[in-house]
C-alpha positions in Angstrom: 91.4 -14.5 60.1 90.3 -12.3 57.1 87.0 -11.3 57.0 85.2 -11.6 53.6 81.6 -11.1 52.5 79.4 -13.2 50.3 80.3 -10.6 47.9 84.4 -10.6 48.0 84.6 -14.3 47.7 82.6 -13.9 44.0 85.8 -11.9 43.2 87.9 -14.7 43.1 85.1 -18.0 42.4 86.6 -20.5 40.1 90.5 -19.6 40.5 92.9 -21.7 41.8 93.3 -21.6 45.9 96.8 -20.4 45.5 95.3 -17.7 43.4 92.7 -16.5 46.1 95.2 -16.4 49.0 97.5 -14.3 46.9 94.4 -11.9 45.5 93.5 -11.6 49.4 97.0 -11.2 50.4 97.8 -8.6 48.1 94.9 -7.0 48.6 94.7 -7.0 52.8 98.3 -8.3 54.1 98.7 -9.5 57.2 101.1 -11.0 59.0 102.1 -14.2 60.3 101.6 -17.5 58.0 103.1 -17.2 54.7 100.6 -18.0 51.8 101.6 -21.3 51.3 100.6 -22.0 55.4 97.4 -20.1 54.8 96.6 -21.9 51.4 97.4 -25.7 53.2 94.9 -24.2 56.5 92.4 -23.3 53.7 92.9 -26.9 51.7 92.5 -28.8 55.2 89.4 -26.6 56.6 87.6 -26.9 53.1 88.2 -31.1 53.3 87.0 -31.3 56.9 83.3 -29.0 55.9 83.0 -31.5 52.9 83.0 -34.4 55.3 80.9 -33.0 57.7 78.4 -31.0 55.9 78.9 -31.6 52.1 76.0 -33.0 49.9 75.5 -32.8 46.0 73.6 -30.1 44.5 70.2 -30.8 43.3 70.8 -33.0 39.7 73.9 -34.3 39.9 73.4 -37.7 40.1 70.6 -37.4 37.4 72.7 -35.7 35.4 75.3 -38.1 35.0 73.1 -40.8 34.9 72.2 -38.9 32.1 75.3 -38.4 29.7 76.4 -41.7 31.3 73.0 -43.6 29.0 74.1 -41.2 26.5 77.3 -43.5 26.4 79.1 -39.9 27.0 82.5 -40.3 28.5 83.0 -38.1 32.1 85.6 -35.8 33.5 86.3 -33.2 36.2 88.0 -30.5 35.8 88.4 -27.9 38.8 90.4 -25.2 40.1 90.1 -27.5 43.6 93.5 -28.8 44.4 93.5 -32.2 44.6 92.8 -32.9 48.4 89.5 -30.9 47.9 88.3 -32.9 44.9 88.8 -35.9 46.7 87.2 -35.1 49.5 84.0 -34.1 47.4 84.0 -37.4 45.3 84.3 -39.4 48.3 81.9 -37.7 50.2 79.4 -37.9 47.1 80.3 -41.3 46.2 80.6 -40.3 42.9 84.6 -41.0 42.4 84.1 -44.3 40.3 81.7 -41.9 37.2 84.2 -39.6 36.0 87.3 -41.6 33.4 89.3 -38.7 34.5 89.9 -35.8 37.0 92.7 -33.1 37.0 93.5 -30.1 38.9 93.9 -26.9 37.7 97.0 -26.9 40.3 98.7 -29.2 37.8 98.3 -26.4 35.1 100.7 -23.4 34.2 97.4 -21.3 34.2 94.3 -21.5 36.0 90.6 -20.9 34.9 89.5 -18.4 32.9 92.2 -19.9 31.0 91.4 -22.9 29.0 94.3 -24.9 30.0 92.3 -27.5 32.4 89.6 -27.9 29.8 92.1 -28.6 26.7 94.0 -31.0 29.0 91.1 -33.0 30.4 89.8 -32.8 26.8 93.2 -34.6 25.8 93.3 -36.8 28.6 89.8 -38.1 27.8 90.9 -38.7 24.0 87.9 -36.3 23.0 88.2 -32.9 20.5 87.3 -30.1 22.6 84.2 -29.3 20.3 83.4 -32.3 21.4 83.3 -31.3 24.9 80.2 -30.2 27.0 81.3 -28.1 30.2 78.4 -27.6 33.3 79.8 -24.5 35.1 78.6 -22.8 37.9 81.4 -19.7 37.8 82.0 -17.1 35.4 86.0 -18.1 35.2 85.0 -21.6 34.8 82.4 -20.6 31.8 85.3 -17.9 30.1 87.8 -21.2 30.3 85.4 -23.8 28.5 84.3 -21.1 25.7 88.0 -20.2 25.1 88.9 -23.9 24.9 86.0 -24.3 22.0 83.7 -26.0 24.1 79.9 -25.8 24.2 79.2 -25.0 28.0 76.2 -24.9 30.3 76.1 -22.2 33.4 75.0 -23.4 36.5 74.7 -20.8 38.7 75.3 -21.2 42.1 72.1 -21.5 44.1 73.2 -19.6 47.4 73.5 -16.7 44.8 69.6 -16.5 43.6 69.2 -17.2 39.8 69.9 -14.1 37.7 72.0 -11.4 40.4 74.2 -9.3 38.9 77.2 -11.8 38.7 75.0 -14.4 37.2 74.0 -12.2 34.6 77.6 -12.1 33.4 77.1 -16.2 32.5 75.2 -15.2 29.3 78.1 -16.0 27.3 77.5 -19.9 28.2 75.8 -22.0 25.9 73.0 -22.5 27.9 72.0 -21.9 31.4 69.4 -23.6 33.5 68.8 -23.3 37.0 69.8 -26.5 38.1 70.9 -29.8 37.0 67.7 -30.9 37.6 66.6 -28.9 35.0 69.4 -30.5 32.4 67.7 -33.5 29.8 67.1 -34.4 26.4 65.3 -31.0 25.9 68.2 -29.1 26.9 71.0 -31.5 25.0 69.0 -31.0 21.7 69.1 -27.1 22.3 72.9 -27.4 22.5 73.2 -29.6 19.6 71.2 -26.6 17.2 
């Protein structure tokens, strides 16, 4: 029942869900659910919008067709709890491409700091300078730079290109304005 712009939510894009309903909470108390009911009415509203209404963003199939002839090996990583990334893999059909996916809920710390990347980056038997993050928030592009990872912003669509929070993405490797706009062109860039 807490109203929040476009704006607030940018506040807390990229933390963990616990994270955001404690930020809120501390923020604007109210009373009634606990956080841990909010956070489980959040989990369950964000699953059923992903089956009604969720489709991938432009590129994302051509992009892991993509590292996928590059014989690149696939992960998620996301501050989703589990529920929501498999909602979104099932919904894209896109479950079966990634060797491994992981929660930042199963982490002591949550994006910005590295600990999902490093982990995933373990998990995949790959060094993290090995490791080439897409991002579409600034936590998520502060976490894959601190873990020694090259990473390329994203930015969120709904946003325009280059507002004032998507300025702040400069200190990815790259950014492109969609995945459709992520090739051989943009890999050899990365690899300078």
């Amino acid at each position: 029942g807490l109203p929040l712009t476009r704006e607030q939510c940018l506040e807390t894009r990229g933390r963990r869900t616990r994270e955001i309903v404690e930020y809120w909470y501390q923020k604007q108390p109210w009373t009634g659910a606990g956080i841990d009911a909010v956070r489980a009415r959040l989990i369950a509203a964000v699953c059923e919008r992903v089956q009604a209404r969720g489709a991938a963003l432009p590129g994302v199939h051509q992009a892991l067709d993509f590292v996928a002839a590059l014989g690149m090996k696939t992960a998620l990583a996301s501050s989703s709890p589990p529920e929501i990334i498999a909602a979104v893999l099932s919904k894209l059909g896109i479950r079966e491409r990634f060797e491994v996916t992981r929660s930042a809920d199963a982490e002591t710390h949550g994006k910005p700091h590295p600990a999902i990347f490093l982990a995933t980056a373990e998990r995949l038997g790959v060094a993290p300078a090995e490791c080439l993050v897409f991002e579409d928030s600034l936590s998520g592009v502060i976490a894959a730079k601190a873990a020694g990872m090259k990473c390329v912003a994203v930015p969120d669509r709904r946003d325009g290109y280059m507002t004032e929070y998507n300025r702040k993405l400069v200190i990815a490797d790259l950014i492109v304005p969609s995945l459709l706009e992520f090739g051989p062109e943009q890999m050899a860039e990365l690899s300078r």
